[in-house]
C-alpha positions as CSV (number, residue, x, y, z in Angstrom):
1,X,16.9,-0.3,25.5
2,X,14.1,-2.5,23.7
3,X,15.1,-5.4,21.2
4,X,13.3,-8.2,19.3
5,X,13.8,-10.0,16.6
6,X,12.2,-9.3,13.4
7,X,11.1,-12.8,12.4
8,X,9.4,-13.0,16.1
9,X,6.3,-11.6,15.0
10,X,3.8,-12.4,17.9
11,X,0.3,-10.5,16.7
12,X,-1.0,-7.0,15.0
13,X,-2.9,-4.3,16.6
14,X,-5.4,-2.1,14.3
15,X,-6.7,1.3,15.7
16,X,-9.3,3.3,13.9
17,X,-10.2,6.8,14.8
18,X,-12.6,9.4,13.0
19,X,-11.2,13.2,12.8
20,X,-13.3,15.1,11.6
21,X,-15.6,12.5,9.7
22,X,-12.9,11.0,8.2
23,X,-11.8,7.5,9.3
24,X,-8.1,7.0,9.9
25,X,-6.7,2.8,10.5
26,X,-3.2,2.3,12.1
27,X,-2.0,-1.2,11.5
28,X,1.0,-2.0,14.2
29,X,2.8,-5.2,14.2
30,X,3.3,-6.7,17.4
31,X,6.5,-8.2,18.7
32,X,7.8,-9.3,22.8
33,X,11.7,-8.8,22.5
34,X,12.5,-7.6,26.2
35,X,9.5,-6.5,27.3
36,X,5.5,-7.6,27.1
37,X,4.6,-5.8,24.1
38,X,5.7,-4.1,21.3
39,X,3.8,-1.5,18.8
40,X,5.6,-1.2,15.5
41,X,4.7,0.7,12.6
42,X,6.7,-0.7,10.0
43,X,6.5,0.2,5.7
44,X,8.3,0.3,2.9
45,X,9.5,3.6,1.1
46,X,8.7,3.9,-3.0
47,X,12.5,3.4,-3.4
48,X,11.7,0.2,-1.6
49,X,13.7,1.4,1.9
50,X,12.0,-0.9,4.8
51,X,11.8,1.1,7.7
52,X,9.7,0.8,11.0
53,X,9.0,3.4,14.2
54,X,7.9,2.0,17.6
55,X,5.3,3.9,18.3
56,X,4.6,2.7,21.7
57,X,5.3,-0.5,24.4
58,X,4.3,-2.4,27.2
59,X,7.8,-2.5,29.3
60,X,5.8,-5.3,31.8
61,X,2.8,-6.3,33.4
62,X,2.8,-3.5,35.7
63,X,3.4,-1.1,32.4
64,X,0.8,-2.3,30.3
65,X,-1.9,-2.0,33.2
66,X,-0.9,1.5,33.5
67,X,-0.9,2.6,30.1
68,X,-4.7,1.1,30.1
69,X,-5.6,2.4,32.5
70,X,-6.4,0.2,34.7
71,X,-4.2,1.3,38.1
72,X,-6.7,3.9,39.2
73,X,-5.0,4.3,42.1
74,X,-1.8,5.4,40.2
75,X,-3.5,7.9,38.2
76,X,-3.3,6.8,34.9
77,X,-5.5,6.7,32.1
78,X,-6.0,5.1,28.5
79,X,-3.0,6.2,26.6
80,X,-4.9,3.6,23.8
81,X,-7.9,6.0,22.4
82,X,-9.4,5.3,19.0
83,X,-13.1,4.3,18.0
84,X,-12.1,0.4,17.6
85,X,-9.4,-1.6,18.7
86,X,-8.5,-5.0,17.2
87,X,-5.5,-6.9,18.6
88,X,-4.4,-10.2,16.9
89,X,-2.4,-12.2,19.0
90,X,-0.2,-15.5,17.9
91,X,-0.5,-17.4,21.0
92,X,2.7,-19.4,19.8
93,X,4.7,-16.7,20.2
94,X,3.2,-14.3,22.5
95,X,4.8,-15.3,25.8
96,X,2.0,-12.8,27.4
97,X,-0.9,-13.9,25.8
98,X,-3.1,-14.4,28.6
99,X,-2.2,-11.4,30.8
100,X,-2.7,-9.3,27.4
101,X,-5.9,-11.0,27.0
102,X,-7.4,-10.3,30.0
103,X,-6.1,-7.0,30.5
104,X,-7.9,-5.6,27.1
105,X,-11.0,-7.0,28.3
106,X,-10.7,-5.6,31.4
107,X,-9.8,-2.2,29.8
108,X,-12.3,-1.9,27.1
109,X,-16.1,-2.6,26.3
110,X,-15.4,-2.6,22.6
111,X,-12.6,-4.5,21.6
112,X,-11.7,-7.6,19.4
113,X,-9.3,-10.2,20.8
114,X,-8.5,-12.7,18.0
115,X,-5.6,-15.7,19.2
116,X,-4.5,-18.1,16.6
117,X,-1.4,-20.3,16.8
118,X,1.0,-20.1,14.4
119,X,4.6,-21.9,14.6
């Protein structure tokens, strides 16, 4: 089962993607909890309910690779496909940082890494 804490905000990841010549952004926060990454999509309702859907996750280090495709030998591919990719990453909370770090690179040509430090 994954868990974090809510006020262990470690980053934000923001996808853009073009359907039919329309551009679509998804802002996810980004939280550890048990496992290297968390994507949540979190709002609030116009009767001011908060509510949030994990929309995807990095179990580990292993995890993550695959889901960027970078174990060719495993078979897996990309599961992360939109035009531009932009992850924020608090590197005073994000235990993975590094690992992360290099792993997007690795993954994509186009992508924007930004690390600040926030306590």
């Amino acid at each position: 089962m994954l868990e974090w804490n809510w006020d262990e905000k470690c980053g934000e990841a923001v996808f853009v993607e073009t359907l039919r010549g329309v551009e679509a952004k998804h802002t996810y926060n980004l939280y550890t909890g048990n496992a290297y990454m968390l994507f949540i999509n979190e709002w609030t309702e116009p009767d001011g309910t908060e509510r949030y859907e994990v929309c995807s996750f990095w179990l580990d280090k292993d995890h993550m690779k695959n889901c960027l495709g970078l174990n060719k030998k495993g078979g897996h591919t990309k599961n992360i496909h939109y035009d531009s990719r932009k992850f924020k990453l608090n590197k005073a909370k994000c235990r993975y940082w590094k690992q992360i770090v290099q792993a997007l690179a690795e993954a994509y040509d186009d992508v924007e890494i930004e690390l600040y430090t926030e306590k």
